[in-house]
C-alpha positions as CSV (number, residue, x, y, z in Angstrom):
1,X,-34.1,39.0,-6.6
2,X,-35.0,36.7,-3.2
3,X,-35.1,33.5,-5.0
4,X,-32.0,33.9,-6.9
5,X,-29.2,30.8,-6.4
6,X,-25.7,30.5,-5.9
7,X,-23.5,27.4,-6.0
8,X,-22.7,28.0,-2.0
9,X,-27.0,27.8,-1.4
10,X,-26.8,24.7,-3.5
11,X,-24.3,23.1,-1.0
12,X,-20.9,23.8,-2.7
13,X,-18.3,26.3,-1.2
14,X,-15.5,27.2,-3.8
15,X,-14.0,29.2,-1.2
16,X,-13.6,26.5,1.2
17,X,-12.0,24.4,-1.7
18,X,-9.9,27.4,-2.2
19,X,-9.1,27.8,1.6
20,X,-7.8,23.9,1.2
21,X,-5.8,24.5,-1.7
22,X,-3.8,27.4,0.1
23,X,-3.2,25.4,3.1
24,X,-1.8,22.2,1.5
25,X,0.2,23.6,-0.8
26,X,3.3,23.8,1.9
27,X,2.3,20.1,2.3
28,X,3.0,18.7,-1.3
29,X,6.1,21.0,-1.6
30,X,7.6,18.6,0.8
31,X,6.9,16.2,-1.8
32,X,8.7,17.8,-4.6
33,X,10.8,15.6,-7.2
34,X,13.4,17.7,-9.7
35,X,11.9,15.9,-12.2
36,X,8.3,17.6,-11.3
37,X,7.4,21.0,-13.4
38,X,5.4,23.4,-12.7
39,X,3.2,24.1,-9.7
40,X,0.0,22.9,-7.7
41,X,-3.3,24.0,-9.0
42,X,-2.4,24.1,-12.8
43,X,-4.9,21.6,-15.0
44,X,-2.3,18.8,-15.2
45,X,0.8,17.4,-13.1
46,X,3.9,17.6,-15.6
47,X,6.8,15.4,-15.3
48,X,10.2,15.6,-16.7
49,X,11.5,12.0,-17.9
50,X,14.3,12.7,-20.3
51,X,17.5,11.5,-19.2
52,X,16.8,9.2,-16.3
53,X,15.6,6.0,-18.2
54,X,17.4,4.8,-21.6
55,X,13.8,2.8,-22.3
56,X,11.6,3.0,-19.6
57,X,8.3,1.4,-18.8
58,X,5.8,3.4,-17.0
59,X,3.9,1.5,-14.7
60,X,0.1,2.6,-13.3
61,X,-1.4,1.6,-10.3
62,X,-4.9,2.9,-9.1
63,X,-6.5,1.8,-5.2
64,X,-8.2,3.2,-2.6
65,X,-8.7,2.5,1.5
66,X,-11.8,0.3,1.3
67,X,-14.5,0.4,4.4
68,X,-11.4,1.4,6.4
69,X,-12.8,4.9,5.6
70,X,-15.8,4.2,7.7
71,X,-13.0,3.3,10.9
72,X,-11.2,6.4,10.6
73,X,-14.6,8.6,10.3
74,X,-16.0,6.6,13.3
75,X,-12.5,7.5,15.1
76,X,-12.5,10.9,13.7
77,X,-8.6,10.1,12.8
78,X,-8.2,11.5,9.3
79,X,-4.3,12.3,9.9
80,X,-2.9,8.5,8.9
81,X,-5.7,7.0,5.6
82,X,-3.9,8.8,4.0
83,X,-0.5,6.9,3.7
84,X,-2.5,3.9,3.5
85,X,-4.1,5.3,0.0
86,X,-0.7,6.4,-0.8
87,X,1.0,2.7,0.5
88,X,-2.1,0.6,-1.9
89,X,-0.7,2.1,-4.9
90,X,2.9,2.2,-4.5
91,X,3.5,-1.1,-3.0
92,X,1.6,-2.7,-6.2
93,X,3.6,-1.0,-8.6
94,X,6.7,-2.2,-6.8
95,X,6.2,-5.9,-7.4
96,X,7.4,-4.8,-10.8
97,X,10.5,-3.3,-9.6
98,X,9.2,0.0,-10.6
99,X,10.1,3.0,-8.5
100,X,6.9,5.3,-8.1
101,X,7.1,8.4,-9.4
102,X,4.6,10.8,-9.2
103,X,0.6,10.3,-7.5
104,X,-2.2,11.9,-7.4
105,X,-5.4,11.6,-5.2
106,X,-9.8,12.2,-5.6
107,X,-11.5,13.6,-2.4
108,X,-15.0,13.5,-2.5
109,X,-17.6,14.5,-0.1
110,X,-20.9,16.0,0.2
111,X,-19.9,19.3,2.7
112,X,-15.9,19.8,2.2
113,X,-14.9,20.1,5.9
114,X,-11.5,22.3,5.3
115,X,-9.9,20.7,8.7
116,X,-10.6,16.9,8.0
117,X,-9.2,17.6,4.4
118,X,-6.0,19.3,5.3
119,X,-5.4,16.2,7.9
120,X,-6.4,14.1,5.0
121,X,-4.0,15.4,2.3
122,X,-1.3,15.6,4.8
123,X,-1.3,12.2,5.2
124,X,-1.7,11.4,1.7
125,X,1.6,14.2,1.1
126,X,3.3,11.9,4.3
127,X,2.6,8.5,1.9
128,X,4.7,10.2,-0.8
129,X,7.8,11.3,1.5
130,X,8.1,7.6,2.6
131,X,7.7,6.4,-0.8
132,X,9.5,9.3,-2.2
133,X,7.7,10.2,-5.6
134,X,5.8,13.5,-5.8
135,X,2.7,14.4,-5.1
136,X,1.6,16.6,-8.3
137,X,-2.1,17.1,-8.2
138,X,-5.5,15.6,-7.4
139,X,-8.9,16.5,-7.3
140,X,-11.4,17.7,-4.6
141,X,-14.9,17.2,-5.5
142,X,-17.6,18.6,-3.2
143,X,-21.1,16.9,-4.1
144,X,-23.9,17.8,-1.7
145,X,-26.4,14.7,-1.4
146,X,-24.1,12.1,-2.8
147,X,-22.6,11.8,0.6
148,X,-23.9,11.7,4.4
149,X,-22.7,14.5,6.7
150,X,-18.9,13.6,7.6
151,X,-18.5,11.0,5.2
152,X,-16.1,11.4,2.3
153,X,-14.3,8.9,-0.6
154,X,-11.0,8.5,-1.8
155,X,-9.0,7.0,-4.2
156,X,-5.2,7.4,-5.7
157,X,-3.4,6.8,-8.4
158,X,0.6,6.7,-9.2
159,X,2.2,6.3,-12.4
160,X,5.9,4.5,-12.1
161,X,9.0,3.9,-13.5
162,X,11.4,0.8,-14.5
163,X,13.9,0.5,-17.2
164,X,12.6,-2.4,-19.4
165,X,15.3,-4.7,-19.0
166,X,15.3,-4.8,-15.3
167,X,11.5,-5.1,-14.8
168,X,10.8,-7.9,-12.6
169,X,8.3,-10.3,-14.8
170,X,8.3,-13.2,-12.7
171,X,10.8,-15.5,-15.1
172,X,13.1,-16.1,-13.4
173,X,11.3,-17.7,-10.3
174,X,12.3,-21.2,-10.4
175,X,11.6,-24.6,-7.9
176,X,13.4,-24.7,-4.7
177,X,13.4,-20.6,-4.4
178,X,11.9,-19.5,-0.8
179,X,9.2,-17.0,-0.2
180,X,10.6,-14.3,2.6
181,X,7.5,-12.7,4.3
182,X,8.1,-9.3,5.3
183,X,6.2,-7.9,8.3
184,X,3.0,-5.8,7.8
185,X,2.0,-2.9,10.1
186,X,-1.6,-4.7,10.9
187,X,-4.7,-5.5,8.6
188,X,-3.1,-2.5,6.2
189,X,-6.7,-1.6,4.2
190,X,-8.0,-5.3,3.6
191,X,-10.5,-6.8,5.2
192,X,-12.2,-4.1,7.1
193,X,-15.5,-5.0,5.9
194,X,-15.0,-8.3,8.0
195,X,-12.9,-6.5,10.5
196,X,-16.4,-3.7,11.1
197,X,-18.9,-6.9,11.1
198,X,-16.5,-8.7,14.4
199,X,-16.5,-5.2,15.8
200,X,-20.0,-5.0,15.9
201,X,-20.3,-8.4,17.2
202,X,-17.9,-7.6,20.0
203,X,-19.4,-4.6,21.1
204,X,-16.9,-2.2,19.5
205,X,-13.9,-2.7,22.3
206,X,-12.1,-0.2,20.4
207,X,-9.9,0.1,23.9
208,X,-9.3,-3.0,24.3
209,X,-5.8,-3.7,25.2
210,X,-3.8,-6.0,23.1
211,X,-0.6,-6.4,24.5
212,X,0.0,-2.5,25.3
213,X,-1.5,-1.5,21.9
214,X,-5.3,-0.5,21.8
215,X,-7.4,-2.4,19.8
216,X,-8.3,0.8,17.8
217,X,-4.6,1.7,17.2
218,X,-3.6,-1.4,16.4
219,X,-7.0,-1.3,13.4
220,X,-5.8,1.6,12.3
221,X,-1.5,1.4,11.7
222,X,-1.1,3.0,8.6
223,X,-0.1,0.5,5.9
224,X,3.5,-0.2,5.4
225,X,5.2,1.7,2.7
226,X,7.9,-0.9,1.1
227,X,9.1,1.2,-1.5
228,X,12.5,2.7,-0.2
229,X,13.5,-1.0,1.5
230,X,12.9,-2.9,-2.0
231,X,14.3,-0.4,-4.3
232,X,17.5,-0.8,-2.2
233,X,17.2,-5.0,-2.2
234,X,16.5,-4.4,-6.1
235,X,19.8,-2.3,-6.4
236,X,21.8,-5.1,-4.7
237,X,20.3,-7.5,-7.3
238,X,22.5,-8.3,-10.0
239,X,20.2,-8.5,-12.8
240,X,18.9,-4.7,-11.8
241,X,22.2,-3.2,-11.6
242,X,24.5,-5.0,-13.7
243,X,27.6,-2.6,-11.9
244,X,27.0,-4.4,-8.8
245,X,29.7,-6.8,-8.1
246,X,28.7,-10.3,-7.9
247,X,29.8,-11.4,-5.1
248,X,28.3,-12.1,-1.5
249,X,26.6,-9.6,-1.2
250,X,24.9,-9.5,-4.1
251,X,20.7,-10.6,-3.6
252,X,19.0,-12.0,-6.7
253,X,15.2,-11.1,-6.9
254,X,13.2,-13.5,-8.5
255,X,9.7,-11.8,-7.7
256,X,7.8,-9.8,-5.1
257,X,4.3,-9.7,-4.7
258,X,2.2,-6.8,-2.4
259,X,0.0,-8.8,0.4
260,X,-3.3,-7.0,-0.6
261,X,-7.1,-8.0,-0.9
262,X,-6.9,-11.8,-1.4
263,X,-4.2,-12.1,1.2
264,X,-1.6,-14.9,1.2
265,X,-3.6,-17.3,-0.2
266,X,-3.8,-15.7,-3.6
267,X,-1.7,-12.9,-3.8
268,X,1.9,-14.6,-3.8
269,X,0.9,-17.0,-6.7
270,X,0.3,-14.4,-9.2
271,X,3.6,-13.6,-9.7
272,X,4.4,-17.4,-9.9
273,X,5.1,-19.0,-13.3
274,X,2.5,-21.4,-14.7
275,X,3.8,-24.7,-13.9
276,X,5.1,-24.2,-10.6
277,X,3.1,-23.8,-7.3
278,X,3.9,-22.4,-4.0
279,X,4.1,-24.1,-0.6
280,X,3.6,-22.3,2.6
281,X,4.3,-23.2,6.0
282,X,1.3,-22.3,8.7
283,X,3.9,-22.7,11.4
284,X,6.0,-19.9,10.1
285,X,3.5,-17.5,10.0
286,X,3.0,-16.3,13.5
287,X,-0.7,-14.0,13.7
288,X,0.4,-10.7,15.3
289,X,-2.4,-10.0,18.4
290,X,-4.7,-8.0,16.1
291,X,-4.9,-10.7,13.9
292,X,-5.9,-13.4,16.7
293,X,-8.2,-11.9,18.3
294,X,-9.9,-10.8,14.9
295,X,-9.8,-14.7,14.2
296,X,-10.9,-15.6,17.9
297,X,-13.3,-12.7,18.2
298,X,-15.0,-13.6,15.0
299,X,-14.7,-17.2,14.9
300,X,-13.3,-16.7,11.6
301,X,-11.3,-20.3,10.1
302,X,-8.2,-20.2,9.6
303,X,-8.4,-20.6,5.8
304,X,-10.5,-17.6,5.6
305,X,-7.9,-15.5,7.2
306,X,-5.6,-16.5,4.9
307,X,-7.6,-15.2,2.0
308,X,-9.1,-12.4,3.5
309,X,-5.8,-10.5,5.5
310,X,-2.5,-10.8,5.1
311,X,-1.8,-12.0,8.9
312,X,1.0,-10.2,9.8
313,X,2.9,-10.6,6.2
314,X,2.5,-7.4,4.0
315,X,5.4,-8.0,1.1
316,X,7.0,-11.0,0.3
317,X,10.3,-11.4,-2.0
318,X,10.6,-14.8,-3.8
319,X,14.8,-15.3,-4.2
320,X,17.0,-18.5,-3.7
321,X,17.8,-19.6,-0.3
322,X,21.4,-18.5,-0.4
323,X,20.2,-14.9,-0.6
324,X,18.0,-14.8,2.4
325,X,20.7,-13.6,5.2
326,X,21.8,-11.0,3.2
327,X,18.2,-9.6,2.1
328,X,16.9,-10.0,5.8
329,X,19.8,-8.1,7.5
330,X,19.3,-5.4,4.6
331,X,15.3,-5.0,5.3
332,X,16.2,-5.1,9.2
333,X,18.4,-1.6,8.6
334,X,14.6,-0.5,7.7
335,X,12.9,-1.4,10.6
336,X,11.4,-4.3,8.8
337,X,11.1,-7.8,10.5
338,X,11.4,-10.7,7.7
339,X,11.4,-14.7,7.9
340,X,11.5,-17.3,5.0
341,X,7.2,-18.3,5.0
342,X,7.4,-20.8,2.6
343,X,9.1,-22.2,-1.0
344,X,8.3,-22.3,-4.8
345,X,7.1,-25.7,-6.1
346,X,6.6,-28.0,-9.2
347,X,2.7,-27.5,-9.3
348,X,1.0,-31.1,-8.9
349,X,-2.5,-30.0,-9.7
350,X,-5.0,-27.0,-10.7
351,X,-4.3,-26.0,-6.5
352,X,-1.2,-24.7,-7.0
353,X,-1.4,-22.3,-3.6
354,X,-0.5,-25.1,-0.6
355,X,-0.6,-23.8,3.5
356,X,0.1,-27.0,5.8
């Protein structure tokens, strides 16, 4: 019959999602775990628990990339959002001193382009080798007329790890403990919305030069993946591993908190005990270029950056001052750049987040 339909004539290629399937399949066996069973393309992601935890608590974080999405489609760079889906998730479930281990990602788009999607998943597969958990399925939904030609969504979700008497609750934060910023990679995937509106204003200078990075590089740095650094800060930490000697070298964590949406200004305190407050010191926090000419470019105050980025701080690790040398020269074998921001405080009022 002439009028009869198929599901390709109403705008959805199985083939094509099958096509993907085959070609990223080499990409998430980079990924594999021992603890991961089974294969790619089975109806659920299975996970082998028994004997690694004596009473674990599984810890879920779920993100996406935000209007960063709209950057990378602009740019037609699809290789990189996908460690900085990957880097939302893991990095939150860290602040709990929870090691991530297994994700899983959502694709959707109105015409599945089998190219852009294999760039995208490899970056996504990438965001699990730095973070080191698996990647064990995901979802690619192809929905003609729910998205513009090009366009696609994305979102992940990881499931982590943490014996229940080392999990990092925020307790044992106390006055007089400093807050040591570690550095981001740029804007990570906050703020873009902002970042898209001073773009426009600007003319889109996406070559701009800004001190030998372009402007468009420098926008879109994949976000920072913390998880290998801090798991190995959290093993030197007495409390987390009770076999570690306690002696110099030793580096007690009182808290950590993931420099996300809300940026410094209100990310750090919810970690912070009722009761006490934190102080930060503006000096100290030194904008990287992107950052100053987003706040130049866009006239944007200097509170509002500090609520809407995380200006050049993407973790921080709250811990007495006598642990600072040893946790900076242990992040700097990472790569990572860290500095003490700021200090825990008895709160004086409801405003218990101070920057002066």
């Amino acid at each position: 019959m002439s009028d009869a339909l198929t599901y390709r004539a109403a705008g959805v290629d199985i083939d094509a999602g099958n096509a993907l399937v085959e070609r990223i399949k080499p990409l998430v066996k980079r990924t594999n775990r021992p603890e991961v069973m089974g294969g790619l393309g089975g109806f659920g992601g299975l996970f082998d628990l028994s004997g690694r935890y004596k009473e674990p608590v599984l810890v879920s974080g779920t993100d996406g990339v935000g209007t960063k999405l709209k950057l990378a489609q602009v740019l037609n760079r699809h290789d990189t959002i996908g460690i900085d889906l990957v880097g939302m998730c893991v990095n939150d479930v860290l602040v709990q001193g929870a090691e991530p281990l297994f994700f899983l990602d959502y694709f959707a788009t109105g015409k599945l382009d089998v190219d852009t999607a294999v760039a995208v998943v490899g970056g996504i597969a990438k965001g699990c080798e730095l973070a080191g958990c698996a990647l064990i399925g995901g979802e690619t939904a192809e929905m003609p007329d729910m998205y513009p030609p090009g366009e696609y969504d994305l979102a992940g979700f990881t499931v982590a790890a943490v014996e229940k008497s080392q999990m990092l609750t925020g307790d044992a934060i106390v006055a007089g403990d400093v807050i040591l910023g570690v550095a981001s990679s740029g804007p990570h995937s906050n703020g873009y919305s902002l970042v898209r509106k001073i773009l426009e204003r600007a003319g889109n200078p996406l070559d701009l030069d800004l001190g030998g990075v372009k402007l468009a590089d420098a926008l879109m740095a994949p976000t920072t993946i913390y998880v290998k650094s801090m798991l190995e800060l959290l093993r030197a930490n007495p409390s987390q591993n009770p076999a570690h000697p306690r002696a110099d070298s030793a580096i007690p964590i009182h808290g950590m908190a993931h420099i996300t949406g809300g940026g410094l200004k209100e990310n750090i305190i919810r970690v912070v005990p009722e009761g006490l407050g934190i102080a930060l010191e503006a000096s100290a926090i030194v904008l990287p270029p992107v950052f100053d000419w987003l706040m130049r470019e866009g006239n944007v105050a200097r509170e509002e950056m500090w609520r809407t980025f995380n200006c050049g701080v993407g973790f921080t690790v709250i811990l007495p001052a006598d642990a600072v040398a040893a946790a900076s020269t242990l992040l700097a074998k990472h790569g990572l750049d860290s500095s003490v921001i700021g200090e825990v405080v008895p709160a004086r009022s409801d405003e218990r987040v101070h920057i002066g």
